[in-house]
RONU-266296 format. One record per residue (C-alpha): residue number from 1; residue in three letters; z, x, y. Coordinates in steps of 0.1 Angstrom, whole numbers, plus 5000, padded with zeros to 4 digits. Layout:
<nodes>
<node resi="NUM" resn="ALA" c3="Z" c1="X" c2="Y"/>
...
</nodes>
This chain:
<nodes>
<node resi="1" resn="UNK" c3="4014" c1="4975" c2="9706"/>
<node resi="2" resn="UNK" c3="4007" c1="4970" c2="9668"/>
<node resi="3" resn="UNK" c3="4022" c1="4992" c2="9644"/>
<node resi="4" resn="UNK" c3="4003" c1="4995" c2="9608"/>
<node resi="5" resn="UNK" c3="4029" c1="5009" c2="9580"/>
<node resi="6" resn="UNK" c3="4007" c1="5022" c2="9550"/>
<node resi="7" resn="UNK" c3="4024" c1="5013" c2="9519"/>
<node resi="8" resn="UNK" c3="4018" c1="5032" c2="9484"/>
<node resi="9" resn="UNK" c3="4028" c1="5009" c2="9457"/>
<node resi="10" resn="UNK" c3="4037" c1="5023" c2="9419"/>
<node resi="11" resn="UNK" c3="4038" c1="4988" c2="9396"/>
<node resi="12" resn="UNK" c3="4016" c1="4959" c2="9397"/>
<node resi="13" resn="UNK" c3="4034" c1="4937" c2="9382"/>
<node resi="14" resn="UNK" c3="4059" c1="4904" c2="9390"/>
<node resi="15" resn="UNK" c3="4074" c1="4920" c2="9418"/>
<node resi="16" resn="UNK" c3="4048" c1="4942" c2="9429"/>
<node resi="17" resn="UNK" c3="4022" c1="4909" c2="9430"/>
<node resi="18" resn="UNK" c3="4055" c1="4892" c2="9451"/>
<node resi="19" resn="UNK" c3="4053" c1="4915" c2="9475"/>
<node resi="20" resn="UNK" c3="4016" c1="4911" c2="9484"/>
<node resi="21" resn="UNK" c3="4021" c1="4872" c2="9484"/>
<node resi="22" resn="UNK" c3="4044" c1="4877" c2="9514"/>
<node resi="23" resn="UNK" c3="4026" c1="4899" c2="9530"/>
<node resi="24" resn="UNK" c3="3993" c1="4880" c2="9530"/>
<node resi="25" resn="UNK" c3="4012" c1="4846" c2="9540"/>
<node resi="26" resn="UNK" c3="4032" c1="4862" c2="9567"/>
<node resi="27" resn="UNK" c3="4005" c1="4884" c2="9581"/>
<node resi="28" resn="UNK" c3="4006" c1="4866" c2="9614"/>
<node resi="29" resn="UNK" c3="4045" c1="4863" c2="9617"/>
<node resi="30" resn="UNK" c3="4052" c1="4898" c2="9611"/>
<node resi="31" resn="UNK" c3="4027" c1="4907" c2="9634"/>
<node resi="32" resn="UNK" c3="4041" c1="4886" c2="9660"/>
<node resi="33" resn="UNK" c3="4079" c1="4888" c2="9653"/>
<node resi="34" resn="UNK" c3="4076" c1="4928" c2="9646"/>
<node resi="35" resn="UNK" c3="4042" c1="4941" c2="9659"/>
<node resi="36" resn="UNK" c3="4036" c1="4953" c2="9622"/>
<node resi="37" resn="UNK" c3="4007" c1="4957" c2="9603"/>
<node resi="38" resn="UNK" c3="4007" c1="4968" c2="9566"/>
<node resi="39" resn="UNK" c3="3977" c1="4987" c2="9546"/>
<node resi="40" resn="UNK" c3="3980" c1="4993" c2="9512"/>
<node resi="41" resn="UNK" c3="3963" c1="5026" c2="9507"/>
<node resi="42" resn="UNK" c3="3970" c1="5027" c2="9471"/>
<node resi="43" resn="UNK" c3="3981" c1="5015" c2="9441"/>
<node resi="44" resn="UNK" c3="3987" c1="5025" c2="9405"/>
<node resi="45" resn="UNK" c3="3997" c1="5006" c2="9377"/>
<node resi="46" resn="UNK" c3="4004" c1="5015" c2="9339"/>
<node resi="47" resn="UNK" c3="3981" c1="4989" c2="9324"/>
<node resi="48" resn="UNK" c3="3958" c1="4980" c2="9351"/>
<node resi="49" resn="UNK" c3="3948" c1="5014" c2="9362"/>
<node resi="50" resn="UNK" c3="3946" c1="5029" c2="9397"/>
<node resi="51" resn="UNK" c3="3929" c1="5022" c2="9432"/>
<node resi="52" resn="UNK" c3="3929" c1="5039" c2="9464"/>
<node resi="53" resn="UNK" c3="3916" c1="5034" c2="9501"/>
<node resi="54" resn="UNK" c3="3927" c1="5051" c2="9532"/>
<node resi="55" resn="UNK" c3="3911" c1="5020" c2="9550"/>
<node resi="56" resn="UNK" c3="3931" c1="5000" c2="9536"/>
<node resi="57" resn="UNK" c3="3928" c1="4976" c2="9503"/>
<node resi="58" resn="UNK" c3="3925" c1="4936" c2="9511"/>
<node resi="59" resn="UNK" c3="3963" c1="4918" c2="9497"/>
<node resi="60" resn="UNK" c3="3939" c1="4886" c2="9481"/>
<node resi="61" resn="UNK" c3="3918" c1="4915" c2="9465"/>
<node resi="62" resn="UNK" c3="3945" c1="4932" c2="9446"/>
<node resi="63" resn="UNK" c3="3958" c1="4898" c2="9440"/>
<node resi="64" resn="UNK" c3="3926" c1="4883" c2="9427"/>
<node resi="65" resn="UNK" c3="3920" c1="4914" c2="9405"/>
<node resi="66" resn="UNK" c3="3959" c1="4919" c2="9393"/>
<node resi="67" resn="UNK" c3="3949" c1="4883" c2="9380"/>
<node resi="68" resn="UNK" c3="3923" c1="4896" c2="9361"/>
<node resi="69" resn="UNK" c3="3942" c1="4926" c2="9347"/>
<node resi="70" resn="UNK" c3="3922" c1="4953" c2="9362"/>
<node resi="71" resn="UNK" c3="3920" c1="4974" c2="9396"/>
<node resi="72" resn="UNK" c3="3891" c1="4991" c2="9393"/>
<node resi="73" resn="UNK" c3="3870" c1="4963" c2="9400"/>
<node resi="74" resn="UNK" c3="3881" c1="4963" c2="9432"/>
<node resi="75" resn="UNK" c3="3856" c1="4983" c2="9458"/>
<node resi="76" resn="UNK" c3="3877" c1="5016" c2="9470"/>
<node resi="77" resn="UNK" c3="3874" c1="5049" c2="9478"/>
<node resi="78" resn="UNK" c3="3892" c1="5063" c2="9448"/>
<node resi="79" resn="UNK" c3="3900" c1="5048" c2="9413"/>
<node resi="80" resn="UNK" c3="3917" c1="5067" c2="9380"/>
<node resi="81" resn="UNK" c3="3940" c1="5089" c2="9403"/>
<node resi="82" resn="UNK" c3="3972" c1="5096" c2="9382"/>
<node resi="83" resn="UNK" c3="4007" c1="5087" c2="9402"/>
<node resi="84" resn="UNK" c3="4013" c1="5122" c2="9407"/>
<node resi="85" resn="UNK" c3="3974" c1="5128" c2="9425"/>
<node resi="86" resn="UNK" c3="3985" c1="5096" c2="9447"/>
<node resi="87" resn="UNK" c3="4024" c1="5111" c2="9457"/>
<node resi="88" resn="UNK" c3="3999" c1="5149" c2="9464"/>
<node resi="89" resn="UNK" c3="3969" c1="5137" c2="9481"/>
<node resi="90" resn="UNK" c3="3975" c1="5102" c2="9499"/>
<node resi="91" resn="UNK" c3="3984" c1="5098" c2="9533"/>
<node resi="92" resn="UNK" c3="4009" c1="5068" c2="9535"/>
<node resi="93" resn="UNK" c3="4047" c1="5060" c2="9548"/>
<node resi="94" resn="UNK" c3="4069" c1="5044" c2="9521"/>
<node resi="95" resn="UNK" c3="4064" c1="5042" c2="9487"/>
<node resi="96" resn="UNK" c3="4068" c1="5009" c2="9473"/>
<node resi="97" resn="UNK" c3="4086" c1="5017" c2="9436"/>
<node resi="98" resn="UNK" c3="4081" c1="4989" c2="9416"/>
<node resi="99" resn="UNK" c3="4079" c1="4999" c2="9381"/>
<node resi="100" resn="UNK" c3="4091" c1="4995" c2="9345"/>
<node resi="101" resn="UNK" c3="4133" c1="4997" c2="9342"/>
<node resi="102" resn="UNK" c3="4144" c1="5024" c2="9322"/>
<node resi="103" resn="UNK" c3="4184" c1="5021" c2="9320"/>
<node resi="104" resn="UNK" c3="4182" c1="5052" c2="9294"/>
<node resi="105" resn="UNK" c3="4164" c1="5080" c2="9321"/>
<node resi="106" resn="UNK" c3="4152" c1="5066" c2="9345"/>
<node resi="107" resn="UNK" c3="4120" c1="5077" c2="9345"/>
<node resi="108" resn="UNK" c3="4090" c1="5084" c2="9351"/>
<node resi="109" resn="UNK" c3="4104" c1="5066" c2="9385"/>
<node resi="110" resn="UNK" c3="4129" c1="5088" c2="9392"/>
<node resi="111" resn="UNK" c3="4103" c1="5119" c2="9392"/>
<node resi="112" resn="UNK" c3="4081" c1="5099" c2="9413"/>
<node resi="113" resn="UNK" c3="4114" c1="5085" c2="9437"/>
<node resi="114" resn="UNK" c3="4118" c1="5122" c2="9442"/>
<node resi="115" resn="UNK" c3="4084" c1="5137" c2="9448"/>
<node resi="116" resn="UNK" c3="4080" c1="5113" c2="9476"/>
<node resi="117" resn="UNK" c3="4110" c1="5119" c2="9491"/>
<node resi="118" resn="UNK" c3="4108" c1="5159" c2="9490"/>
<node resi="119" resn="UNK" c3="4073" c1="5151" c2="9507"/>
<node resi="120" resn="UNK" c3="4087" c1="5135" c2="9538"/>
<node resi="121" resn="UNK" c3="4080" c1="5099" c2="9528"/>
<node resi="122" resn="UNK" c3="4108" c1="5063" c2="9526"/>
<node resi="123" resn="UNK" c3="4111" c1="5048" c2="9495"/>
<node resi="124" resn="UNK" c3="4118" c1="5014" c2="9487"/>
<node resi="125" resn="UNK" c3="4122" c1="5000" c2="9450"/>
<node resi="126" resn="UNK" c3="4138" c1="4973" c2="9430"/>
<node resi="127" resn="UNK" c3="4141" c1="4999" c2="9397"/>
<node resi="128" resn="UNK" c3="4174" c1="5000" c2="9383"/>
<node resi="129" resn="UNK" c3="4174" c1="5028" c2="9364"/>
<node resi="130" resn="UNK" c3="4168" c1="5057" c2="9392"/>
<node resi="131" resn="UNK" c3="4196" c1="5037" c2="9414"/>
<node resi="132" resn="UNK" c3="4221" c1="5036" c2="9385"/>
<node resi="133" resn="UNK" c3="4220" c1="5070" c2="9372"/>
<node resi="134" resn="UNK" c3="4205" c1="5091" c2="9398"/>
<node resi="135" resn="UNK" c3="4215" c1="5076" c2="9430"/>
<node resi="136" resn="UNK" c3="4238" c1="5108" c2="9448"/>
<node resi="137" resn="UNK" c3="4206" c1="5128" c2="9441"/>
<node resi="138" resn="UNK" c3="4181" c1="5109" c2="9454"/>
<node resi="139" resn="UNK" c3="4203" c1="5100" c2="9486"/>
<node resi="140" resn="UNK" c3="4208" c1="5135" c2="9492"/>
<node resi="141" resn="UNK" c3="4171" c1="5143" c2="9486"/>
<node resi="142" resn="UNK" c3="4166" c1="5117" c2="9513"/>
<node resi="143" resn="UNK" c3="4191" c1="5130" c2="9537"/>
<node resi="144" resn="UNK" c3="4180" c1="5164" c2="9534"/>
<node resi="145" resn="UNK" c3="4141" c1="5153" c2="9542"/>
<node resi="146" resn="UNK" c3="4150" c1="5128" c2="9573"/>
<node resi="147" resn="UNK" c3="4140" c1="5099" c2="9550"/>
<node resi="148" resn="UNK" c3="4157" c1="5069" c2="9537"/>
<node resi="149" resn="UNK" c3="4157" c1="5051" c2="9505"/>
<node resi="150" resn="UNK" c3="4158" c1="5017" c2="9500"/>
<node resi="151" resn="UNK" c3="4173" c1="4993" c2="9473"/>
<node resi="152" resn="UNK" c3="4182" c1="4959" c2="9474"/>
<node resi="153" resn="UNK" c3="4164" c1="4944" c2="9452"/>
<node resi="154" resn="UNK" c3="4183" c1="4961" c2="9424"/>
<node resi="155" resn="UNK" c3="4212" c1="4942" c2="9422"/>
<node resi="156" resn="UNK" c3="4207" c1="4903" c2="9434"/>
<node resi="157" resn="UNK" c3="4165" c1="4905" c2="9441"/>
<node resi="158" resn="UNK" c3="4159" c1="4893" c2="9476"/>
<node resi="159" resn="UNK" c3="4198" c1="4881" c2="9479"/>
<node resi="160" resn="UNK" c3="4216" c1="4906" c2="9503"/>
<node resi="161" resn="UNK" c3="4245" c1="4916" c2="9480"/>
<node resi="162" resn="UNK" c3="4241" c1="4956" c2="9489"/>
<node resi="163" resn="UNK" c3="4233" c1="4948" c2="9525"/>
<node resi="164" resn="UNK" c3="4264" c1="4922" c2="9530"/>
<node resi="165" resn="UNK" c3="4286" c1="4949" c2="9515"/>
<node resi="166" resn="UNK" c3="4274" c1="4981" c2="9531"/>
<node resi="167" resn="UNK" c3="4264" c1="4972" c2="9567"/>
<node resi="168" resn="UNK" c3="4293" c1="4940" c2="9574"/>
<node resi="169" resn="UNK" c3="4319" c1="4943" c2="9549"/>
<node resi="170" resn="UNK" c3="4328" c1="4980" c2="9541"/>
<node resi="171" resn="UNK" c3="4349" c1="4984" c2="9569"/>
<node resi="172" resn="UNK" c3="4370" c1="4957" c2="9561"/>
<node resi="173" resn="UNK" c3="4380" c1="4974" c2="9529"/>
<node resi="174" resn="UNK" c3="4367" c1="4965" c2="9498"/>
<node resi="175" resn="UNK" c3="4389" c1="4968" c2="9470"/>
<node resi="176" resn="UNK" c3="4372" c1="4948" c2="9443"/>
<node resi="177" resn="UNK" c3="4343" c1="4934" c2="9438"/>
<node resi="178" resn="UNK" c3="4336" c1="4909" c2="9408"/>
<node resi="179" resn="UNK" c3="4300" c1="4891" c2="9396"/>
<node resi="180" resn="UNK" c3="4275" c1="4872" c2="9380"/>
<node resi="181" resn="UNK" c3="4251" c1="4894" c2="9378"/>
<node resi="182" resn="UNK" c3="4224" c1="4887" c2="9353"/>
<node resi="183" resn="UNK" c3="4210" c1="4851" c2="9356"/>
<node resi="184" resn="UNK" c3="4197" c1="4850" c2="9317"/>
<node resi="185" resn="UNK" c3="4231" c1="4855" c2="9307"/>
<node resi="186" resn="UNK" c3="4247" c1="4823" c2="9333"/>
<node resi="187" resn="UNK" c3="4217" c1="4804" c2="9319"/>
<node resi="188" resn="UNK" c3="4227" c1="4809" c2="9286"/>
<node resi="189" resn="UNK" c3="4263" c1="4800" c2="9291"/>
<node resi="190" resn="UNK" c3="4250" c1="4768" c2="9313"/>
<node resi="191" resn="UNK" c3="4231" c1="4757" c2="9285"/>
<node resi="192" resn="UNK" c3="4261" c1="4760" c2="9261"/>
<node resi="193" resn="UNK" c3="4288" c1="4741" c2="9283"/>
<node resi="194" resn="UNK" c3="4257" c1="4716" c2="9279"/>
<node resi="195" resn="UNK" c3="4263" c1="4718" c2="9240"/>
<node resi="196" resn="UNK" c3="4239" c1="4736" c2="9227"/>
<node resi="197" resn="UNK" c3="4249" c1="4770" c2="9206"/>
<node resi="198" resn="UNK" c3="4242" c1="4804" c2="9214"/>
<node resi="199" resn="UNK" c3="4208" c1="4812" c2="9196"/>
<node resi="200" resn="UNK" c3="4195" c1="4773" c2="9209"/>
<node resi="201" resn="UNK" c3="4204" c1="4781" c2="9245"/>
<node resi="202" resn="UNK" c3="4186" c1="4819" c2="9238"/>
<node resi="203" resn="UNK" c3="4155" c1="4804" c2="9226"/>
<node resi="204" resn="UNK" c3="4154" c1="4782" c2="9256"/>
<node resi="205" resn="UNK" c3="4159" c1="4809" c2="9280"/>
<node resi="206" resn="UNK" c3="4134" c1="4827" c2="9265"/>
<node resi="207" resn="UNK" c3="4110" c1="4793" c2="9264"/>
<node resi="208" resn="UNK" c3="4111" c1="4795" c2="9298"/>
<node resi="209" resn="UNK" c3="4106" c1="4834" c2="9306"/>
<node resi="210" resn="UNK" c3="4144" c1="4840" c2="9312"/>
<node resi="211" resn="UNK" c3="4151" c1="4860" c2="9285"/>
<node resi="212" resn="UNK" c3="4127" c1="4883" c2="9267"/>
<node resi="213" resn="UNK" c3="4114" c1="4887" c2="9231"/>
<node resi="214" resn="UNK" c3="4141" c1="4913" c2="9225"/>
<node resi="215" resn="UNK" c3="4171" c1="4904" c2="9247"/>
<node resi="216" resn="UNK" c3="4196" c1="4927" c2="9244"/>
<node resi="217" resn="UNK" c3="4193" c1="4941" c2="9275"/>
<node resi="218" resn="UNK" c3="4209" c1="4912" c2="9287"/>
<node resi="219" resn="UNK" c3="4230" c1="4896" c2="9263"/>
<node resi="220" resn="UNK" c3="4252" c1="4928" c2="9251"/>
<node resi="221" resn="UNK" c3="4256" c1="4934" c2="9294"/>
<node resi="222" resn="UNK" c3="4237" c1="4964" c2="9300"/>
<node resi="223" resn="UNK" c3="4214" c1="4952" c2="9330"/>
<node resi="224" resn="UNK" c3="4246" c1="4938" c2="9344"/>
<node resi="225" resn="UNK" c3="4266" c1="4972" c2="9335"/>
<node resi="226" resn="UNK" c3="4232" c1="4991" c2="9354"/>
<node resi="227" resn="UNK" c3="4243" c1="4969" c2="9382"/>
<node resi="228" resn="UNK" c3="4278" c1="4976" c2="9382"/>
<node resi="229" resn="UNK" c3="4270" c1="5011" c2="9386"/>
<node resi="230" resn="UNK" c3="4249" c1="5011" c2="9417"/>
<node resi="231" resn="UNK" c3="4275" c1="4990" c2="9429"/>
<node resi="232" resn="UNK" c3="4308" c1="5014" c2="9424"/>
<node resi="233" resn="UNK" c3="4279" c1="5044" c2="9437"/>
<node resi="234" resn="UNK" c3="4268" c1="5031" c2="9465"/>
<node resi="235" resn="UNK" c3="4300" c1="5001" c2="9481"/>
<node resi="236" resn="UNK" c3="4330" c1="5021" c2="9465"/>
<node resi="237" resn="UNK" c3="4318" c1="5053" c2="9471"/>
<node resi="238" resn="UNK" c3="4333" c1="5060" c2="9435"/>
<node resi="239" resn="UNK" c3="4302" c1="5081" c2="9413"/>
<node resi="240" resn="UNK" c3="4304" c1="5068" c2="9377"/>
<node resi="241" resn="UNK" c3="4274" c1="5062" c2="9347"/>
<node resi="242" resn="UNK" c3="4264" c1="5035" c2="9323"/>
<node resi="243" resn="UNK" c3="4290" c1="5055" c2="9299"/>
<node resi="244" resn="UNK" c3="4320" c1="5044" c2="9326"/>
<node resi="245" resn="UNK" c3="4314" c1="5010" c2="9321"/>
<node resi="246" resn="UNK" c3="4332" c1="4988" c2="9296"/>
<node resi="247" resn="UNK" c3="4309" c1="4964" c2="9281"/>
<node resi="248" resn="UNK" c3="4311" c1="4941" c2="9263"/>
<node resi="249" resn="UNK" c3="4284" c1="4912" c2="9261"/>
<node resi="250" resn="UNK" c3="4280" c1="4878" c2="9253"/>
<node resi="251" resn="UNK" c3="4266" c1="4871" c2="9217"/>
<node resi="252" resn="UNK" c3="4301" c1="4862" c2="9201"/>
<node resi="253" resn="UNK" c3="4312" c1="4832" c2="9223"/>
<node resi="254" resn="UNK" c3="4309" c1="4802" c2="9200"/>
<node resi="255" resn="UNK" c3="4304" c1="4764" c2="9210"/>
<node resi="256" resn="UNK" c3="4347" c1="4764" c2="9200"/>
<node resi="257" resn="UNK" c3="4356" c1="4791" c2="9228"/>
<node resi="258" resn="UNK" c3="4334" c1="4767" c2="9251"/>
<node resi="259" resn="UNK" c3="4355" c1="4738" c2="9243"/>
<node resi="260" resn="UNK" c3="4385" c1="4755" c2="9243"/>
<node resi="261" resn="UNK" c3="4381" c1="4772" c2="9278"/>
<node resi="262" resn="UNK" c3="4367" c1="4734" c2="9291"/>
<node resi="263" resn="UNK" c3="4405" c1="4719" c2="9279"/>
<node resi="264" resn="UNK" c3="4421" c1="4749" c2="9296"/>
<node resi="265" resn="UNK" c3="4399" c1="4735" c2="9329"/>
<node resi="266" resn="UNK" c3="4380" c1="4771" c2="9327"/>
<node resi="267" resn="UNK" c3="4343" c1="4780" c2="9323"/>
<node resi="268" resn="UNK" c3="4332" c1="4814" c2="9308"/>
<node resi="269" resn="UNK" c3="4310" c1="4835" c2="9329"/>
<node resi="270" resn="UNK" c3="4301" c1="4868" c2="9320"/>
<node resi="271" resn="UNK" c3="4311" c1="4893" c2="9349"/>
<node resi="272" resn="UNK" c3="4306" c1="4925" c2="9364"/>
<node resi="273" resn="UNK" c3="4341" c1="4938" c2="9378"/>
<node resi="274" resn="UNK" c3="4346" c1="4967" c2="9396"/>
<node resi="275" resn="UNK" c3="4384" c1="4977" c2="9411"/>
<node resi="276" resn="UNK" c3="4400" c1="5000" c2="9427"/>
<node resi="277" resn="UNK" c3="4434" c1="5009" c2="9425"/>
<node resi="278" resn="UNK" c3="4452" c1="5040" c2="9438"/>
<node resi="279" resn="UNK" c3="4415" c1="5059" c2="9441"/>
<node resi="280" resn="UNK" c3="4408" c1="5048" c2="9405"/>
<node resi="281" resn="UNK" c3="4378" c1="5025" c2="9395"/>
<node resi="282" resn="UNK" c3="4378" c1="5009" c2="9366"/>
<node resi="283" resn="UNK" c3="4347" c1="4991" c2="9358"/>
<node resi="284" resn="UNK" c3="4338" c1="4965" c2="9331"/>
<node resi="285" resn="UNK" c3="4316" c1="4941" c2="9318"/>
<node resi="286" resn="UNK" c3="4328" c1="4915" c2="9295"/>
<node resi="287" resn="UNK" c3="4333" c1="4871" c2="9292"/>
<node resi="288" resn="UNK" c3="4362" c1="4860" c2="9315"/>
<node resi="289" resn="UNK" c3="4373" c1="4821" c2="9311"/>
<node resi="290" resn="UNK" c3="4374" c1="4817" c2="9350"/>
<node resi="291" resn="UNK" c3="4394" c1="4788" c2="9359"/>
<node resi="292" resn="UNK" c3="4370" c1="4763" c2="9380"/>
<node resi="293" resn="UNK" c3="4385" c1="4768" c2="9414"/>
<node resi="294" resn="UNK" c3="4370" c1="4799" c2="9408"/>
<node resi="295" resn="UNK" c3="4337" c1="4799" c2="9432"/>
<node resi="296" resn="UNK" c3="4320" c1="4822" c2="9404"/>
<node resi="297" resn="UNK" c3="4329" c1="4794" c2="9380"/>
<node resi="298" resn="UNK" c3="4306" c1="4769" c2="9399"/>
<node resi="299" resn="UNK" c3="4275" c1="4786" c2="9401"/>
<node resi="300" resn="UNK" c3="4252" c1="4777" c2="9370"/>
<node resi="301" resn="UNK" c3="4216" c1="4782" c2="9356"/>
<node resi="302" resn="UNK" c3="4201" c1="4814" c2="9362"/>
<node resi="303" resn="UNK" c3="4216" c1="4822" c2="9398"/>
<node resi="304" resn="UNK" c3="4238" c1="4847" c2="9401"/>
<node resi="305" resn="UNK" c3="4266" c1="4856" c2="9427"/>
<node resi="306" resn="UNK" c3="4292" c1="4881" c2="9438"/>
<node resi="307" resn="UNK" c3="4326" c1="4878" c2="9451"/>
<node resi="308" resn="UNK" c3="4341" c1="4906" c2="9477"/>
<node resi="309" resn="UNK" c3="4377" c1="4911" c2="9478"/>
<node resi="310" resn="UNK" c3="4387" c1="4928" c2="9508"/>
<node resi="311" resn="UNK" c3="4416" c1="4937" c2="9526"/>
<node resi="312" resn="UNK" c3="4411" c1="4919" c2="9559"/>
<node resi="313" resn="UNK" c3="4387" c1="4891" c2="9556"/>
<node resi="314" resn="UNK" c3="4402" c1="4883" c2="9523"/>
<node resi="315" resn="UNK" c3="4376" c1="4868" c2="9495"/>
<node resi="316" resn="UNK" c3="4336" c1="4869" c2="9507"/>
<node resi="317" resn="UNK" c3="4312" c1="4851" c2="9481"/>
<node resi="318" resn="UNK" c3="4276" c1="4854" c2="9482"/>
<node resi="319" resn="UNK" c3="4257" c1="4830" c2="9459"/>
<node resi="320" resn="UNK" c3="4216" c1="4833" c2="9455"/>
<node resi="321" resn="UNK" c3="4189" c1="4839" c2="9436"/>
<node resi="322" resn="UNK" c3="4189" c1="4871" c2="9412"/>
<node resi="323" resn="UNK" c3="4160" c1="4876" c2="9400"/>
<node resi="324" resn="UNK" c3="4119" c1="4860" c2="9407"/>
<node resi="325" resn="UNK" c3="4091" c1="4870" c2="9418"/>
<node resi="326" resn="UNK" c3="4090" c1="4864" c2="9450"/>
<node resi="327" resn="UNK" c3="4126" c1="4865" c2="9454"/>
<node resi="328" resn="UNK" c3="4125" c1="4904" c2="9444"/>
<node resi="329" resn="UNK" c3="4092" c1="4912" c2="9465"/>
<node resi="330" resn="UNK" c3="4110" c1="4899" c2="9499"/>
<node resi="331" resn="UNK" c3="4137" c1="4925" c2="9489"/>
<node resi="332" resn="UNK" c3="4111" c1="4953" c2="9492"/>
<node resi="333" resn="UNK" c3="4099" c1="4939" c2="9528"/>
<node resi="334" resn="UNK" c3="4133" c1="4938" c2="9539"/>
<node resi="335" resn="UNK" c3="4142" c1="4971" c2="9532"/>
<node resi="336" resn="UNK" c3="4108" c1="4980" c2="9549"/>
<node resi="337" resn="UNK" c3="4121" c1="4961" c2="9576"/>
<node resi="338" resn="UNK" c3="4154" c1="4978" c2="9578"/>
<node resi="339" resn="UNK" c3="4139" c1="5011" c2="9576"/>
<node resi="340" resn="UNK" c3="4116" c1="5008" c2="9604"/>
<node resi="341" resn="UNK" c3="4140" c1="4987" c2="9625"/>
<node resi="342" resn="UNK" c3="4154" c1="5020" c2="9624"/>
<node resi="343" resn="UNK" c3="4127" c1="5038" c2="9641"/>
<node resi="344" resn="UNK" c3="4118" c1="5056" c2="9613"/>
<node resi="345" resn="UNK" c3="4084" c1="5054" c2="9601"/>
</nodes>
């Protein structure tokens, strides 16, 4: 018996057009390996505009027009609804949250994370910002509605780093965890082992879409710190804010500290550490000269990877892809997945 999951989606964008990519070239295997259909009933997007069709609106056709930059040329029902008339007067299962990061607030995805959830309705997202600083009240939102809430992509994209540490690895007690977690950052730091200095190996990694016009948000740490957060919040069970975090980014490592740590048979990574010790977290993000038998020292270019310490399996190290479009998009159909492998929607 086929199952059709009607999916609301809030962003339009890289991950958003991901998403529908995988959905329009797995249609067959997920209908076969799961019995599941998906319907997009409705999407809304800051600079595209809105659409809506309880009939269900075509993947290729919000691909095709999401191309052209607009989704009201798209035939539907409904077009110009605000978010907040789609979260009132839609009929749909999850909400598919895949809007602009806001490290800062939060929002507007936060307000929109929780009007869903008060209404009865799974969320999944790959937005930061409502994870990192409001994730104990949107859990118990969830909980106290009989709905979940999803997240993976907000740490590693489609790479499993919460689901590895929450469903196989929290029972074997983890007392640190330690990581590269922002791929523009282990580019950057590739390209300078390479030779290159700092604002070279930027310009490159913004060249090639890496890194954006203003790149702080990277470089000084504080999409990694964002991470770091969700991290201690959700695996250590320890609640703690972007203020928590000690941070400390890469834009003063010269082409000398390169060398130096390359003589010392080291390799500088900036990483996101979290440890506990006696019931205390302490949390950080800063440039560590990893010696190379490190496995964090070996991973280069933009991937990114995280390292478990735990009591009785010892060291775990998951290495994958961080970021991409597609990458991030398959970590909003797993959660899907997960949720209704659950029996939930």
């Amino acid at each position: 018996m086929m199952h059709t999951i009607r999916l609301l989606m809030i962003g339009l964008g890289n991950v958003g057009q991901g998403l529908l990519t995988i959905l329009s070239e797995q249609r067959q295997a997920l209908e076969a390996s799961y019995g599941l259909r998906f319907a997009i009933v409705g999407v809304n997007d800051l600079r595209m505009g809105s659409v809506a069709d309880s009939s269900g609106i075509p993947f290729e056709n919000l691909l095709a027009a999401a191309t052209k930059g607009d989704l009201r040329t798209i035939p539907a029902q409904k077009k110009d609804l605000t978010v907040e008339e789609m979260l009132a007067g839609l009929e749909f299962d999850v909400l598919v949250e895949a809007s602009y990061t806001d490290l800062r607030t939060g929002e507007p995805a936060t307000s929109y994370i929780r009007q869903a959830l008060r209404s009865g309705r799974h969320v999944v997202t790959t937005n930061k910002g409502p994870i990192a600083l409001h994730y104990p009240e949107l859990q118990a939102i969830a909980e106290q509605n009989n709905v979940q809430i999803g997240f993976e992509g907000t740490v590693m994209s489609g790479t499993p780093a919460i689901f590895l540490g929450m469903k196989w690895l929290k029972a074997a007690g983890i007392y640190r965890i330690q990581g590269i977690l922002n791929g523009t950052t282990n580019f950057i730091l590739t390209k300078m082992e390479e030779g290159k200095d700092y604002a070279t190996a930027l310009a490159e990694a913004q060249r090639l879409g890496y890194a954006e016009a203003d790149p702080s948000g990277d470089v000084e740490g504080y999409d990694a710190a964002g991470k770091v957060v969700i991290l201690s919040n959700v695996l250590m069970e320890k609640p703690i804010t972007m203020q928590d975090v000690e941070r400390q980014g890469i834009t003063q490592l010269t082409p000398g500290d390169i060398e130096q740590a390359r003589r010392e048979g080291k390799r500088w990574k900036l990483i996101g550490s979290l440890e506990l010790t006696e019931g205390t977290i302490k949390a950080s993000v800063k440039p560590l000269a990893l010696p190379l038998s490190n496995p964090l020292a070996q991973v280069m270019g933009a991937t990114n990877a995280i390292t478990y310490a735990t009591r009785y399996l010892g060291d775990v190290t998951l290495v994958g892809a961080g970021a991409g479009r597609l990458e991030t998009g398959y970590a909003l159909l797993a959660d899907i997945l997960s949720i209704y492998r659950k029996g939930s929607i």
